[in-house]
One Martini backbone bead per residue (centre of mass of N, CA, C, O) as a GRO file, in nm:
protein
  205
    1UNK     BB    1  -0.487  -1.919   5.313
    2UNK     BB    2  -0.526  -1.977   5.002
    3UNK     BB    3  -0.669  -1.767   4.911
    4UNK     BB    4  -0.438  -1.551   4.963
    5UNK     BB    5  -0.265  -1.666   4.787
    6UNK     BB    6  -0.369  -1.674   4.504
    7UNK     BB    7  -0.430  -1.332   4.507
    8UNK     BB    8  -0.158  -1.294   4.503
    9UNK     BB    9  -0.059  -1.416   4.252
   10UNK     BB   10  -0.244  -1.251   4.077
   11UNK     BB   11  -0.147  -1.004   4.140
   12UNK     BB   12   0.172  -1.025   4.019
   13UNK     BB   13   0.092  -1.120   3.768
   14UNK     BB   14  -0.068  -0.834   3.665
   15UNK     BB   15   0.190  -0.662   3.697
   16UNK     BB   16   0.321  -0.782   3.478
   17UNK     BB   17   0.156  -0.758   3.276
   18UNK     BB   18   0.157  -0.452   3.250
   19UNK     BB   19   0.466  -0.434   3.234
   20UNK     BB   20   0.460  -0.535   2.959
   21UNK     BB   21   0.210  -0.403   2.795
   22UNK     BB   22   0.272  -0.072   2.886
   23UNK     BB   23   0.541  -0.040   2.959
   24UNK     BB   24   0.775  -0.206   2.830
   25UNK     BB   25   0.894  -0.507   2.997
   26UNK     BB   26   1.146  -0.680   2.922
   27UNK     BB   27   1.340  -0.933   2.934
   28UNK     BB   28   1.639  -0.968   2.843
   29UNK     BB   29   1.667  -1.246   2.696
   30UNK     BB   30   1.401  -1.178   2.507
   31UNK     BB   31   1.591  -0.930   2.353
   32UNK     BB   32   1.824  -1.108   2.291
   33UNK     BB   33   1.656  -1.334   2.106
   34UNK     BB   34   1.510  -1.092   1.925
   35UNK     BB   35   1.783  -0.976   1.791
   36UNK     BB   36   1.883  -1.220   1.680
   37UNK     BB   37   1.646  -1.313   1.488
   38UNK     BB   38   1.648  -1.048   1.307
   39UNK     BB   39   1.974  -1.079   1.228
   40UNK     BB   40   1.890  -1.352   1.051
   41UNK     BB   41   1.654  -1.280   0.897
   42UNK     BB   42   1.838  -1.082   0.729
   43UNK     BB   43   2.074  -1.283   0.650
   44UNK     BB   44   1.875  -1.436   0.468
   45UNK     BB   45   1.720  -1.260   0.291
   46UNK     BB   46   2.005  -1.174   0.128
   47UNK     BB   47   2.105  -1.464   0.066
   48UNK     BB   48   1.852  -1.510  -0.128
   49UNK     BB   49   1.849  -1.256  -0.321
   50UNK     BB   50   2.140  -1.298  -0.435
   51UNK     BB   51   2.108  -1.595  -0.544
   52UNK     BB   52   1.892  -1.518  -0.746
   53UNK     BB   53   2.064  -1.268  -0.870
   54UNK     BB   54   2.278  -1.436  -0.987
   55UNK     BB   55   2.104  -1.642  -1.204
   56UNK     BB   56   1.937  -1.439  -1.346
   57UNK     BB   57   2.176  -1.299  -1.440
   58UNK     BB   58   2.309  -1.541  -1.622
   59UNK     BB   59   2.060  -1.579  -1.791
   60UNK     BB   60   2.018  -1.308  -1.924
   61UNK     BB   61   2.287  -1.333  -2.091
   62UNK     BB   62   2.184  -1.576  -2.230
   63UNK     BB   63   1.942  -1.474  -2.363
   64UNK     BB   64   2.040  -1.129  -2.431
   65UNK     BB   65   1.908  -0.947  -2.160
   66UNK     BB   66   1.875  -0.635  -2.193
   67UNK     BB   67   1.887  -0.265  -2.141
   68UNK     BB   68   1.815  -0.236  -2.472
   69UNK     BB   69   1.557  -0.370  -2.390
   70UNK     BB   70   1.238  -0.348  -2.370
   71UNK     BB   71   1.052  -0.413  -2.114
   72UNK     BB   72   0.827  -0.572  -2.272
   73UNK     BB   73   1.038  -0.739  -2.432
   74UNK     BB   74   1.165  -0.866  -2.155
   75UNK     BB   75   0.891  -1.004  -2.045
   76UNK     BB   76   0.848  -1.200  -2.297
   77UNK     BB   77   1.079  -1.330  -2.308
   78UNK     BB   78   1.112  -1.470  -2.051
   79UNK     BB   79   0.801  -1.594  -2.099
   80UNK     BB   80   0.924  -1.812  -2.304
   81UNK     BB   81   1.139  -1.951  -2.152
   82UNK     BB   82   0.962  -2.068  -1.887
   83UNK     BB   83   0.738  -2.181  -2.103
   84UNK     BB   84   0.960  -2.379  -2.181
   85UNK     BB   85   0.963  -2.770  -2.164
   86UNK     BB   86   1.306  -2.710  -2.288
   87UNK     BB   87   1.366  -2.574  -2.002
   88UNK     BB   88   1.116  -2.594  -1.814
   89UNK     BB   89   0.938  -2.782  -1.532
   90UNK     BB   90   0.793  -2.952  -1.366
   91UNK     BB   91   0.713  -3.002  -0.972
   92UNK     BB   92   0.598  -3.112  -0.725
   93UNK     BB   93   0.421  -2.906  -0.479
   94UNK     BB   94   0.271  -2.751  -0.165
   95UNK     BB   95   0.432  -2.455  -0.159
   96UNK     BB   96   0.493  -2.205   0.047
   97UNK     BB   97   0.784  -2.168   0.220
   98UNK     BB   98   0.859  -1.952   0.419
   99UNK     BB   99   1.040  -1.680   0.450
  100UNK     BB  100   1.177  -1.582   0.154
  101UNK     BB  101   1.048  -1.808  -0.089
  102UNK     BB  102   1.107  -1.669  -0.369
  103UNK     BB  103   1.416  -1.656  -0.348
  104UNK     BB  104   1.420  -1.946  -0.334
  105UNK     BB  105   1.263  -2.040  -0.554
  106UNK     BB  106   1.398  -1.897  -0.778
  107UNK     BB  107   1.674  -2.044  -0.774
  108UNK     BB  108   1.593  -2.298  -0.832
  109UNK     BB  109   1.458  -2.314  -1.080
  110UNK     BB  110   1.745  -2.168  -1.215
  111UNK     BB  111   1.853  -2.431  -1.175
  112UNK     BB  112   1.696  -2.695  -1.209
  113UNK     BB  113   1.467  -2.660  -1.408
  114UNK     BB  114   1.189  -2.710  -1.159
  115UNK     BB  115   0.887  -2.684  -1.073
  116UNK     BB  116   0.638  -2.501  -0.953
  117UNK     BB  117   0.403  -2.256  -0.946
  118UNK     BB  118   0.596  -2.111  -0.757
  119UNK     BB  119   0.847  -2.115  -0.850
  120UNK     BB  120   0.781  -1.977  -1.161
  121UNK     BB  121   0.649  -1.706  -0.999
  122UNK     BB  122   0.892  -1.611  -0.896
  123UNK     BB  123   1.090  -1.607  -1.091
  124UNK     BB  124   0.970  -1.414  -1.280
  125UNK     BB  125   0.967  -1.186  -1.117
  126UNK     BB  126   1.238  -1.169  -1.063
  127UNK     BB  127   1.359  -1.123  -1.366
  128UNK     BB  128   1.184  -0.863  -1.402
  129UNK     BB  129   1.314  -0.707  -1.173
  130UNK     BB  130   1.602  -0.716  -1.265
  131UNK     BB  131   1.564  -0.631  -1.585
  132UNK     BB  132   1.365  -0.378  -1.550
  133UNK     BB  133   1.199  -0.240  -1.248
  134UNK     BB  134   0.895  -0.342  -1.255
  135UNK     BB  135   0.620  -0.418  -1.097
  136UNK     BB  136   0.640  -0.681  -0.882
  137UNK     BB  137   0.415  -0.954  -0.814
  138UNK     BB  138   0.326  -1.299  -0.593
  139UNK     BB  139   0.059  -1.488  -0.641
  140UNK     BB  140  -0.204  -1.634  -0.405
  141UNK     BB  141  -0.419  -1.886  -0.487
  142UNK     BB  142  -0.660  -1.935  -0.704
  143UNK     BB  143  -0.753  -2.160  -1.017
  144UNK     BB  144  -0.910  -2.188  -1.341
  145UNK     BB  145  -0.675  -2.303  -1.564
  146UNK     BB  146  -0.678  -2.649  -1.632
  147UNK     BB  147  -1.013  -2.671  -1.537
  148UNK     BB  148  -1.282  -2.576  -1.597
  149UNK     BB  149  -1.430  -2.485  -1.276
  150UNK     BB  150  -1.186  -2.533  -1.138
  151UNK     BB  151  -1.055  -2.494  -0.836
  152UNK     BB  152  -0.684  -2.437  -0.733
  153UNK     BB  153  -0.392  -2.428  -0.608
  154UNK     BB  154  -0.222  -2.110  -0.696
  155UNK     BB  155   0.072  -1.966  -0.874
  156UNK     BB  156   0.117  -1.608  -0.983
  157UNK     BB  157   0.216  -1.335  -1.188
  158UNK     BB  158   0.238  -0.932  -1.177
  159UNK     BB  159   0.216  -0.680  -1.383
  160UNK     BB  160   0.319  -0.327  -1.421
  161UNK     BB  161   0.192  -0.156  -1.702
  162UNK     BB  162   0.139   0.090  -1.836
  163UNK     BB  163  -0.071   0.146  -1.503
  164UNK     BB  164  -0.133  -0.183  -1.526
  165UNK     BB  165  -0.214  -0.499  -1.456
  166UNK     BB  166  -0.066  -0.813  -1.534
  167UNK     BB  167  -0.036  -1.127  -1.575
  168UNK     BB  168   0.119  -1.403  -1.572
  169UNK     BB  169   0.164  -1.764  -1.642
  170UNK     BB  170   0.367  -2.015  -1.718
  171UNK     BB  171   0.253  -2.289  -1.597
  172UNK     BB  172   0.022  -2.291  -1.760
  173UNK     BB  173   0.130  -2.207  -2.059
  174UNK     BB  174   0.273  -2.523  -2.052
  175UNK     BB  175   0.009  -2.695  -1.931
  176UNK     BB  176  -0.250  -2.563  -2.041
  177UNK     BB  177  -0.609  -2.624  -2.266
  178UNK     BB  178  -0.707  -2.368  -2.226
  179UNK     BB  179  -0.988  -2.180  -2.312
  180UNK     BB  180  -1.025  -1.854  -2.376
  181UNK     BB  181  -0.670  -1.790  -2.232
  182UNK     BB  182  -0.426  -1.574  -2.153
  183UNK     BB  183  -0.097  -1.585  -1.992
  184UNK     BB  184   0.096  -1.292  -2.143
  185UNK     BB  185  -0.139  -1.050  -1.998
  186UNK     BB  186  -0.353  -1.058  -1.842
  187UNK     BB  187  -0.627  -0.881  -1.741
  188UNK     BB  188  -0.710  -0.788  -1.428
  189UNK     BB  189  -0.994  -0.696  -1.465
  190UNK     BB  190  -0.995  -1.006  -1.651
  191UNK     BB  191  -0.962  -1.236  -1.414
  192UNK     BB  192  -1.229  -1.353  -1.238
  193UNK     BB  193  -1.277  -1.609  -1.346
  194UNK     BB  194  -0.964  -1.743  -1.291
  195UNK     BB  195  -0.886  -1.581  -1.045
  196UNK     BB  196  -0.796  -1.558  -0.662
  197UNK     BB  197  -0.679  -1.380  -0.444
  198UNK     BB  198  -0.523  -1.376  -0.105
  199UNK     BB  199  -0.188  -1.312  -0.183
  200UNK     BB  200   0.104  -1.125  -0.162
  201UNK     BB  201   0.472  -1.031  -0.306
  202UNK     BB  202   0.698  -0.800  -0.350
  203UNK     BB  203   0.945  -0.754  -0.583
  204UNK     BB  204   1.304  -0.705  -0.520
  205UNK     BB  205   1.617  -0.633  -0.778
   0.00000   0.00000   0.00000
């Protein structure tokens, strides 16, 4: 009898399962969870890379940094401002935290003026993917850039420039004694020594 019931119960999950996983039959409740969570999702999306944009904008009129400015003269500013100690500094962090941290990161360093790895590299990537308009993407994963072998947890800017990808690092070039590498341009094809990639995410401004 004991087993008769179990066949039973076993049968019913089978089923359920088959039309959850094949048939794509999910309760309505379930369904209506999950629109409300994407809906929630992208009003946060929005208003995080809005208030990056809007932080941006102000410090951009403020530097300067127009138009008329060549794409590449405008990545320079922006690395000259972000990586002078007399205008941002370090603030440790555990690291990036939640979706769409890149624009919270962002917006973040360029009020508060102090963040972490993470922060520097978010902030430069919105500001140059705002001014500039250049394929801009914040990389995480490894660097040995504060002291020779020792790789240790780093966040920094890849920008792409007439074809070629190159390195920004903001944070490093503030604070970094390492010889024998720049942080304002190095290129992609010769960072191996220093960086490594694990995850990247692509800023749209």
């Amino acid at each position: 009898m004991r087993s008769n019931r179990i066949r039973l119960i076993l049968s019913i999950i089978t089923v359920c399962l088959f039309a959850i996983g094949v048939l794509g039959v999910w309760p309505e409740s379930l369904m209506r969870t999950s629109a409300a969570q994407k809906s929630n999702a992208k009003k946060d999306s929005q208003e995080s890379v809005n208030k990056a944009a809007k932080k941006a904008d102000k410090l951009l009129k403020k530097w300067g940094i127009t138009d008329e400015l060549g794409s590449v003269d405008a990545v320079d500013e922006i690395f000259a401002h972000l990586s002078n100690r007399k205008e941002f500094s370090y603030a440790r962090d555990t690291g990036k935290k939640g979706a769409f941290w890149c624009y919270h990161y962002a917006q973040q360093m360029l009020s508060k003026g102090h963040g972490s790895c993470y922060h520097y590299a978010a902030a430069f990537a919105c500001m140059v993917s705002r001014s500039t308009g250049l394929p801009v993407r914040v990389c995480t994963g490894k660097a040995a850039i504060f002291k020779n072998g020792h790789w240790q947890p780093h966040a920094w800017t890849e920008v792409r420039i007439n074809g070629g990808w190159y390195i920004y690092d903001a944070n490093a070039a503030a604070y970094s004694n390492l010889s024998g590498i720049i942080f304002d341009g190095l290129k992609l094809t010769s960072a191996g020594k220093w960086y490594k990639t694990s995850d990247s995410e692509t800023i749209h401004m």
